[in-house]
N, C-alpha and C positions, 0 to 999 in steps of 0.2 A: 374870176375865182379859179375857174378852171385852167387856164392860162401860167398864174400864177403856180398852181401844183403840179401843173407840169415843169414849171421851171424851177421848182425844189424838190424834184421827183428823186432826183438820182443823190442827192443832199439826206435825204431823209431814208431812202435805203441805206446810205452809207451810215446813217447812226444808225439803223437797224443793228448791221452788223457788228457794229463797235461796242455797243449793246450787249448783246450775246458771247463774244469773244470775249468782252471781261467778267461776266456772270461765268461761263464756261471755265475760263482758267483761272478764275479766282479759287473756284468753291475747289478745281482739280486739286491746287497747289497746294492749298490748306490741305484739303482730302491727304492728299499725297502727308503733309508735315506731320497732322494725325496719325495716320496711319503708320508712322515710322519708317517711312523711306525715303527720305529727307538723310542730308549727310553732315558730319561736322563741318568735313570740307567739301561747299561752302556755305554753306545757310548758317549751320551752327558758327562759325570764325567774324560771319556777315554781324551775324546778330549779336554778339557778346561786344564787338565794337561799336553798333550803335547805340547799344541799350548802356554800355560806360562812357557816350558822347552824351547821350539822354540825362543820366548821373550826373553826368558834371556841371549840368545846367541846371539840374534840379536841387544840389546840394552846393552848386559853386566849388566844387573843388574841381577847380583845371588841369590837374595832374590825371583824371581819365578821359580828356578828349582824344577820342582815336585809342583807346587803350585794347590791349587784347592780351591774353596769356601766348608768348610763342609757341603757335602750333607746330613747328617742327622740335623743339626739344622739350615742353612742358615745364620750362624749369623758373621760367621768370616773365615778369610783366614787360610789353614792347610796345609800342606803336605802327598799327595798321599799315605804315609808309614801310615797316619791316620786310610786307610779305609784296602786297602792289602799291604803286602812288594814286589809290583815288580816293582821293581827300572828300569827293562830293559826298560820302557817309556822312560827312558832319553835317551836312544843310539836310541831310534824310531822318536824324535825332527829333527834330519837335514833331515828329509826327507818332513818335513814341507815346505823345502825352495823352493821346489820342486811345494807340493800346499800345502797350509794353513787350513787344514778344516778335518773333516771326513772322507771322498773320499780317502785322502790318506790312515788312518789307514783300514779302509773297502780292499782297493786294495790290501798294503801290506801283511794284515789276512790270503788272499786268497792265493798268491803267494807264501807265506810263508807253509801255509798247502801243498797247490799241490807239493810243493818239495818235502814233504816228502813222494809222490810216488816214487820218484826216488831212493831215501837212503833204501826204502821197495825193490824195484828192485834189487838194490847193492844187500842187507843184502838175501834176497832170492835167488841168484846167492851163496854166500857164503853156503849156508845153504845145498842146494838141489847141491852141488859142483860134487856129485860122480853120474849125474844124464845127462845122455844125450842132455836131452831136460828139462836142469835147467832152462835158459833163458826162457822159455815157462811159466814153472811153477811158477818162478820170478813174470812172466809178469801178471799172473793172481790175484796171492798176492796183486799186485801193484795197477793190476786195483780193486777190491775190499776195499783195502786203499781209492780210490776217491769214492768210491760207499756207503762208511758208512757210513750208518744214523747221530749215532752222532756226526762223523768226521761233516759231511752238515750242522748240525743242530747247531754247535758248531762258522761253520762260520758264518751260517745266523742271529745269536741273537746278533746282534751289533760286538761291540771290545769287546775282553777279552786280554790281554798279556799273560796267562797263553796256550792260542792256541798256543803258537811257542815254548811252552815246548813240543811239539807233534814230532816238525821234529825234535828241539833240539836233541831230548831226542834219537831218532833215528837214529841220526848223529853220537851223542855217542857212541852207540852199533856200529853201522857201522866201524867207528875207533878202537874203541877196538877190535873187532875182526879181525882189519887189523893187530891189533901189534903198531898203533900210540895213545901210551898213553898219551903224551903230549896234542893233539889236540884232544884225546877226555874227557881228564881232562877239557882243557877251555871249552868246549861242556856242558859238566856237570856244569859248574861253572853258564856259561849264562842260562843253563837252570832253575839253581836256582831263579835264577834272575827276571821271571815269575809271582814267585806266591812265597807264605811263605811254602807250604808245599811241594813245589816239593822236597826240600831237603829230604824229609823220603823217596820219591821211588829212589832217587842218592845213598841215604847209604842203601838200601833195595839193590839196583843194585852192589853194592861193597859187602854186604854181599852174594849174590848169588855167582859171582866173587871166592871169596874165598869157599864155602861151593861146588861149582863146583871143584874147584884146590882139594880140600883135600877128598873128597868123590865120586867124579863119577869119575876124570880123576885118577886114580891110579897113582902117581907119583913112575917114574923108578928111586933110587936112586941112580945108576951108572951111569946115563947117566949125566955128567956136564952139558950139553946144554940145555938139557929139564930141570935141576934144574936151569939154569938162568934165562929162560922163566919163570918157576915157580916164582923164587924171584920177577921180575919187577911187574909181576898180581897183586902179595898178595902185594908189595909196592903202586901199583895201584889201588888195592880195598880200600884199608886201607886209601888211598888220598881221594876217594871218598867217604867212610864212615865220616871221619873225615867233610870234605865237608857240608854232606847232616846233618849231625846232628847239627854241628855250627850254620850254617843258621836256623834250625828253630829255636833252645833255643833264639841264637842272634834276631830272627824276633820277637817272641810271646814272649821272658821276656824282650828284653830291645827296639827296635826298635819302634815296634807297642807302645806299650804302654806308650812311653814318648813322641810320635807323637800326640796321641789318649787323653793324662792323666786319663790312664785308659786300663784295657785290652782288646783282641782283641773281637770287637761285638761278633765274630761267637764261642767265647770260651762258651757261654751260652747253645749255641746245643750238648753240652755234659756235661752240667754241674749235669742232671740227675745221672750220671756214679758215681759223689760224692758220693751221698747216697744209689744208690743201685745197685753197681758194676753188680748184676745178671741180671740186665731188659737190661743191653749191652746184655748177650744171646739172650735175648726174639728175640731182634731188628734183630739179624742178621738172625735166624732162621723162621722170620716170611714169611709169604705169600708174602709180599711188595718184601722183600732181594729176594728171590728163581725169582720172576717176571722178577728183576731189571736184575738180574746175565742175566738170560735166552735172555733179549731184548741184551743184549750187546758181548754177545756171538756167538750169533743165526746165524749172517752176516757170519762168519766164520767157520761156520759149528759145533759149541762148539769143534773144532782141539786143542783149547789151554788147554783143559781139556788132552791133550792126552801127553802136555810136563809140569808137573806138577811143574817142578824147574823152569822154567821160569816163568810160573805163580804165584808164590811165591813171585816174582817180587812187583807184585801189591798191596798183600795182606796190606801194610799200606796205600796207598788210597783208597782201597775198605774200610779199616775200616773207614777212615774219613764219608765216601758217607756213610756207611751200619749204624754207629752208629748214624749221626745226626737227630735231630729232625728235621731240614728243609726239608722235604720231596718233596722240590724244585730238591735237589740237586742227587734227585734218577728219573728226567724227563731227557730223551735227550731230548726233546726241548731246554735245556740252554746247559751251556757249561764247566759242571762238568766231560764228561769224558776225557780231553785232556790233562791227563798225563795217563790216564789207554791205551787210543788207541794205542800208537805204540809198548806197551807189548801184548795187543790183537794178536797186527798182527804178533808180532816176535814169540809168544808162540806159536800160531796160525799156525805158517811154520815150529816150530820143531816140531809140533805136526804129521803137514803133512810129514815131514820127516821119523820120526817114523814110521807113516802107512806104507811108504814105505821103513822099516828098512832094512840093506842089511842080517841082520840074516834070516829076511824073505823068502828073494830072495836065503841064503844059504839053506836053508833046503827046499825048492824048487828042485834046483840045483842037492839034494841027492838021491830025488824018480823021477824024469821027467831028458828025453835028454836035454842038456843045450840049443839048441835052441827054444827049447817050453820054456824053463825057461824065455829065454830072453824074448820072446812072451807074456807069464805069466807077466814079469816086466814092460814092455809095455803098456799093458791090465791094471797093478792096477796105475800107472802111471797116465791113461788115464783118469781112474774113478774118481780120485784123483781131476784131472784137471775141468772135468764134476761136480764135486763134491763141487766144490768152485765155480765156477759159477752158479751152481742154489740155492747155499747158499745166495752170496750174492745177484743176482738178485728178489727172494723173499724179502728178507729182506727190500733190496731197491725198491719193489712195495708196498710193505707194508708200511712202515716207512719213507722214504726217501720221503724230500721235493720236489723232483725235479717235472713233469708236470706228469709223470705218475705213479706217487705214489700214495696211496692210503689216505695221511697225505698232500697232496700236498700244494705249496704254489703258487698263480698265482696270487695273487695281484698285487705283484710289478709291473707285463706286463700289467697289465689291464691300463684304461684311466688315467690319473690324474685330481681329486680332482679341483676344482675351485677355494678353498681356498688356493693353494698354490699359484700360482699369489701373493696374499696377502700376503704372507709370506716372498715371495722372494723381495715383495716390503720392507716389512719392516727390512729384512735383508741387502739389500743394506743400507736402509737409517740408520742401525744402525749398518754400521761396524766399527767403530771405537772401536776399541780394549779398551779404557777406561772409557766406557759406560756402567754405570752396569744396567745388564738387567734381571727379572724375568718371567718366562713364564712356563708351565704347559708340562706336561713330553714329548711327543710325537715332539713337536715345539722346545724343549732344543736343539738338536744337531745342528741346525740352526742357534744358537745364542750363542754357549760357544765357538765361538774361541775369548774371552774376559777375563779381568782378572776377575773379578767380574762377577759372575753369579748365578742368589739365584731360588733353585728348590720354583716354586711357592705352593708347596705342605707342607715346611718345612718354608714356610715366605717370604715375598716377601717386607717388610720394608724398603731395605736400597735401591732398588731398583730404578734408574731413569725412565726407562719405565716398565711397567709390558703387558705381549701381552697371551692372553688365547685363546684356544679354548675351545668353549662352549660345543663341543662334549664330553669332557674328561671330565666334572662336569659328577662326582657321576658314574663315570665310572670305570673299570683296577681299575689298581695296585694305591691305593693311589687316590682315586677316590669320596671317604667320606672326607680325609683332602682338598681336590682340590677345592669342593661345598663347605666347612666350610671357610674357606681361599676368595673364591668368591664373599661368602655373606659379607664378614668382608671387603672386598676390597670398596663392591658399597658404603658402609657408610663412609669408608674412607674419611674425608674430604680433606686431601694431594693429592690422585690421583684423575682427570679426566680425564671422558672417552673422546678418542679425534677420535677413529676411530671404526666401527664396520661394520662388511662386511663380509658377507658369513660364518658365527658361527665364525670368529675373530675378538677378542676386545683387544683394544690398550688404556692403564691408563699410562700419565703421571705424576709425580710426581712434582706438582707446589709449592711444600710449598718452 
């Protein structure tokens, strides 16, 4: 018995953890959604699209799968494919039926992440396989996985779909390196399904695949067996090349753009590179890139610098992140690195692999008795181990939202707000799903499980009720159009004000 609990010792911590990290961010996220700091964009854009996929299922009318009001001009009904291509919203809808609102995507997000401790667990077991005390060193990996800034930071900034490219993308590797190409094929497919660019790190992942088969692993050409394995790879990298390149031409030339009538917004953040291919240098080599690398690294002790081909992995998302102008997309506060993290963390374990290469431990073996040696193996082993926990544990005092971070976030625990009463009141009396309502960004998620939903920042015209908080005039993000929109409303002759309480004012449309 005993025996046995040691051999699910390190099994059973790891769902400790996975445990707690979704109890923790579940109840944050929500905390957070309640408390009204939560954004249109994107929780509110997230959830008016799956709760009109959820509709369509539930009423049968297919005209709202993927439906959303365009959030950049408020003026008409568009399709989700408008703003990003990740169609995996739609298989996220029946869990609506479950709850209707936010809360679910928020919970899913979390669940969804924390798993992919466990697939880190597996793949670290694989990895550290010729290693005593691999389970240990798994388990560390693992827990570091729940300990990453941007992994936290990624959950806590509303919904993104492109988060469950994270475990996806993990699950992938995982299968593949079992030998189940099939199931990590559909892995790779859903993970496309995310976002429009995860396809270049799927065929970046199939080009490693093969550039591994034909250069590090020496293939024995007399061995038939080892050249079967070889065939199935290279038909399996090739699957997944194919894959990941389709999906983005098919997203960015024909998808996006006939959703859109017109191309993708974010194609303008490199539109620089037109005319002067060389300032791409500049970008990548400047102090920002060298910063950026450093903060996302750092959790992991920079270990993925030490397995140079699997970080190679990365290198076509790190050029989207390193080349744009939105230098949004180079903060973990949002949730731009959630296809870089589970190459972090895989590179990251060959790296620690490496340290502990068994060439190492050979030429050890040749000047020292072999039981010092073992001792020796033991010893860097141990350091190894010690060595990723004060990686990530800094990192995560530093960076990391959680209470005793130094970036911390404690609002959501703190009192709530007076003015939500008022919210929650008028969220009742305006649930009806075919009430179109406009209201100002932080209050949106409260109010888009409707078909009709107009950001009060982009127009707020066609709007039956319009409901504002007066804190966000001339505030955040969109904060100048919010005040401009405000002033244009009070002259409004169509809307009256019918309620105002605690900075919430309530304009219905009488005309």
């Amino acid at each position: 018995m005993l025996k046995v609990l040691q051999k699910h010792l390190p099994l059973a911590i790891l769902l400790i953890g996975i445990f707690f990290y979704c109890l923790y961010f579940s109840l944050f996220t929500i905390n957070r959604f309640n408390k009204l700091q939560a954004h249109y964009f994107d929780l509110g854009i997230m959830d008016q699209t799956v709760h009109n996929t959820y509709m369509s299922i539930k009423t049968l009318d297919m005209s709202r799968i993927l439906e959303l009001t365009d959030p950049a001009a408020s003026t008409s009904q568009v399709k989700r494919m408008a703003v990003h291509n990740d169609i995996i919203l739609a298989f996220i809808a029946p869990f609506y039926f479950i709850h209707d609102g936010p809360a679910t995507l928020l919970v899913l997000q979390t669940f969804v992440l924390a798993l992919g401790a466990y697939y880190v667990f597996l793949i670290g077991k694989n990895i550290f396989i010729k290693h005593k005390i691999r389970d240990w060193i798994a388990l560390i990996f693992a827990y570091g996985y729940l300990l990453y800034p941007p992994l936290q930071k990624a959950n806590n900034f509303d919904f993104h779909a492109v988060t469950f490219a994270t475990t996806l993308l993990l699950m992938m590797f995982y299968y593949f390196s079992k030998k189940k190409y099939r199931l990590s094929i559909l892995l790779a497919f859903l993970a496309v399904l995310t976002k429009e660019q995860v396809g270049l790190t799927v065929a970046s992942f199939g080009g490693y695949v093969i550039l591994n088969e034909f250069i590090v692993n020496h293939f024995n050409k007399k061995d038939k067996f080892l050249k079967k394995i070889k065939e199935k790879k290279i038909v399996f990298a090739v699957i997944l090349v194919v894959i990941g390149i389709a999906w983005v031409l098919l997203s960015m030339k024909v998808i996006i753009p006939q959703s859109r009538s017109g191309p993708h917004f974010g194609a303008e953040y490199y539109e620089y590179l037109k005319i002067d291919p060389f300032k791409g240098l500049h970008a990548l080599f400047r102090y920002e890139s060298g910063k950026y690398l450093s903060i996302i690294l750092t959790p992991f002790g920079f270990l993925s610098l030490l397995a140079p081909l699997r970080f190679l992995i990365m290198i076509p998302e790190l050029l989207v992140i390193l080349l744009s102008t939105n230098s949004n997309m180079r903060n973990i506060y949002f949730h731009y690195e959630s296809v870089l993290t589970p190459f972090i963390v895989i590179s990251a374990m060959y790296g620690g692999r490496n340290f502990l290469s068994a060439n190492l431990i050979e030429k050890f073996k040749q000047i020292i008795p072999k039981k010092l040696s073992h001792y020796v193996f033991f010893s860097t082993s141990f350091f190894l181990i010690i060595y990723i926990i004060l990686s990530a544990l800094s990192a995560s005092m530093y960076m990391s939202p959680l209470p005793w971070g130094h970036h911390s976030d404690l609002y959501p625990w703190q009192k709530a707000d007076i003015k939500l009463q008022d919210v929650s009141l008028w969220k009742s009396y305006l649930r009806d799903d075919s009430v179109a309502v406009s209201t100002t960004g932080h209050l949106a998620p409260h109010f888009t499980d409707r078909r009709y939903f107009y950001n009060f920042a982009g127009g707020y015209d066609k709007a039956s009720y319009v409901i504002i908080d007066t804190y966000e005039l001339g505030r955040g993000f969109q904060g100048q159009e919010k005040q401009e929109e405000y002033e244009k409303l009070e002259r409004d002759w169509k809307y009256v004000n019918i309620y105002k309480q605690h900075g919430i004012e309530v304009f219905k449309n009488v005309y």
